[in-house]
C-alpha positions in Angstrom: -2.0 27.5 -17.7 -0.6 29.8 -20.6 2.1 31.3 -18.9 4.1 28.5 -16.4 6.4 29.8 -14.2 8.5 27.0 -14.2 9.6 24.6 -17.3 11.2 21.6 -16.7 14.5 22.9 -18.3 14.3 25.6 -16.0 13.9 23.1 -12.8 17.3 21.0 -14.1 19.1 24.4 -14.3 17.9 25.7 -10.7 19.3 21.9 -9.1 20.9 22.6 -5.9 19.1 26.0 -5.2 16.5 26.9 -3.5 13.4 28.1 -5.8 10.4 28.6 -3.0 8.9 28.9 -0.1 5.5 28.4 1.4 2.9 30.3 3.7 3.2 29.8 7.2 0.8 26.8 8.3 0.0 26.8 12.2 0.0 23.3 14.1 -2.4 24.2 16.3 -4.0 21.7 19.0 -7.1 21.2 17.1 -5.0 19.7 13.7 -3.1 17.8 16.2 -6.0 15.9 17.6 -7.3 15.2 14.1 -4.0 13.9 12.9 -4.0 11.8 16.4 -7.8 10.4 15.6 -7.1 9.5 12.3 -3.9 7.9 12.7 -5.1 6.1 16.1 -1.8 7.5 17.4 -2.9 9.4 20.6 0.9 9.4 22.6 0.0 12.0 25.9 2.6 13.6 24.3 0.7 14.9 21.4 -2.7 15.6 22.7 -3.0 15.5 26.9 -2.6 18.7 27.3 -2.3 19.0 31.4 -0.1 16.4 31.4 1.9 17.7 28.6 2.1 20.5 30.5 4.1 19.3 33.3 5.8 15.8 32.2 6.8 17.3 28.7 10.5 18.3 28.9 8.6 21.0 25.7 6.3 22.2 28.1 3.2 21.2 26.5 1.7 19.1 23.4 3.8 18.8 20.4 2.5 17.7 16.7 3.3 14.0 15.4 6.5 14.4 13.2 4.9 12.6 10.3 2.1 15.6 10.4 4.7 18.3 9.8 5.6 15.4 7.0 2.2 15.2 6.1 2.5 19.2 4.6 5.3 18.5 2.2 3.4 17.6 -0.8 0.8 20.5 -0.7 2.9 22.9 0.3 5.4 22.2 -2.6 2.6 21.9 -4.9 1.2 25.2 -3.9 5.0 26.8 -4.3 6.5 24.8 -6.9 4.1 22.3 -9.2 1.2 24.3 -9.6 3.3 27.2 -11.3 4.0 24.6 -14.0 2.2 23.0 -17.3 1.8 19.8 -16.0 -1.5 17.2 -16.3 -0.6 15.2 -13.6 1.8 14.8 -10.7 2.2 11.6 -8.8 3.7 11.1 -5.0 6.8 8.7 -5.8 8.1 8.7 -2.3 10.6 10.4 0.4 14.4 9.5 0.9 16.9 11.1 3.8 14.0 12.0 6.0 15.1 13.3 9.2 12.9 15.1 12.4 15.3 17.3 14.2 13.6 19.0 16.0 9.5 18.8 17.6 6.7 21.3 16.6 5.3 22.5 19.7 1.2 23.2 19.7 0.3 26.2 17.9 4.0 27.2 16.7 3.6 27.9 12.5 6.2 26.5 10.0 6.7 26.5 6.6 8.7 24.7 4.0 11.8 25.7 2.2 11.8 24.1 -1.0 15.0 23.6 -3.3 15.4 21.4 -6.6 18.1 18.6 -6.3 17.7 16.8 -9.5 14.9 16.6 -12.5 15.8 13.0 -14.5 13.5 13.1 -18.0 12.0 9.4 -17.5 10.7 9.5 -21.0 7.0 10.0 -23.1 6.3 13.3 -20.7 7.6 11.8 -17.2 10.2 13.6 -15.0 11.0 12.6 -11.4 11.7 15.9 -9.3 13.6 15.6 -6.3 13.6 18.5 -3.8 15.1 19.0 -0.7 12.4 20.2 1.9 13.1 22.0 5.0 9.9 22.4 7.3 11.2 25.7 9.1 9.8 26.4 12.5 8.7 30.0 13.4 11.3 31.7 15.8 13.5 28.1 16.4 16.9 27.3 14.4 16.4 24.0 14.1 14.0 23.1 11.1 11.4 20.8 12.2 12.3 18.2 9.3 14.6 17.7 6.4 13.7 15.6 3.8 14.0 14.8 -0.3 10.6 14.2 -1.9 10.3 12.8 -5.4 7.2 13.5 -7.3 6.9 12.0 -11.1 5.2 15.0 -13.3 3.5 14.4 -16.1 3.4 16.9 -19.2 
C-alpha cells in the first residue's frame, strides 16, 4: 500500500473517537445453523425454528452471541487495519465484552469502531485497542460492546 489511510500516529491521536464503520452483515438462519454445526452448540433457541416461534419470548431464532462476536475482527480489519501499512496483524484478545441485547434471524448489524489506545510495544509492534459496538438494524440496543486488541506489525 503506497498511500495508507491510517498511520499509527494518526490512530494515538484519534483515541477515544470513533474512526469507522462497517457494511451491514445479515445473520440470517442459514449462518446461524453453520455457526450452530460447527460449534456443536445447537440451543432450540438458535436454530428450531417452530419452536422458536412460539416458546421464544423474540419470537423466533436468534444468532449465538459469540457469532455477532465472531465478526469483530473482519469487520474492523475491513474498516480500520487494511487502510494501514502493516505486514502482519495478530488477534491478542477481547476485554469488557458485554451482549446486551440478541440478534434475531435475519436482522443485519454492523460494527462501530472507535480507537481507545495504541501502546508502541517496540521493533514495529503496536497493540490497538478499539471499542466495538455491533449495532443492530432498527433496535437501540447494540447487539454487543466490546474492546478488542490486535498487535500490528510494521
Amino acid at each position: 500500500m503506497s498511500h495508507p489511510e491510517f498511520t499509527f500516529q494518526s490512530l494515538a491521536a484519534l483515541a477515544g473517537q470513533r474512526v469507522a464503520s462497517s457494511s451491514w452483515i445479515t445473520l440470517d438462519q442459514t449462518r446461524i445453523d453453520l455457526f450452530a454445526e460447527c460449534t456443536n452448540d445447537t440451543q432450540w433457541i438458535h436454530v428450531d425454528r417452530e419452536r422458536a416461534r412460539t416458546d421464544s419470548p423474540f419470537g423466533g431464532t436468534i444468532a449465538h452471541g459469540f457469532l455477532t462476536l465472531s465478526l469483530l475482527a473482519p469487520t474492523a480489519f475491513d474498516v480500520l487495519i487494511s487502510r494501514m501499512d502493516v505486514r502482519q496483524v495478530v488477534n491478542y484478545g477481547l476485554d469488557k465484552v458485554r451482549f446486551v441485547a440478541p440478534v434475531r434471524a435475519g436482522k443485519r448489524v454492523r460494527n462501530h469502531v472507535s480507537i481507545v489506545s495504541l501502546e508502541d510495544k517496540g521493533h514495529g509492534r503496536h497493540l490497538l485497542t478499539t471499542e466495538n459496538s455491533m449495532e443492530i438494524e432498527g433496535e437501540a440496543k447494540p447487539a454487543l460492546v466490546a474492546h478488542s486488541m490486535v498487535l500490528l506489525i510494521a
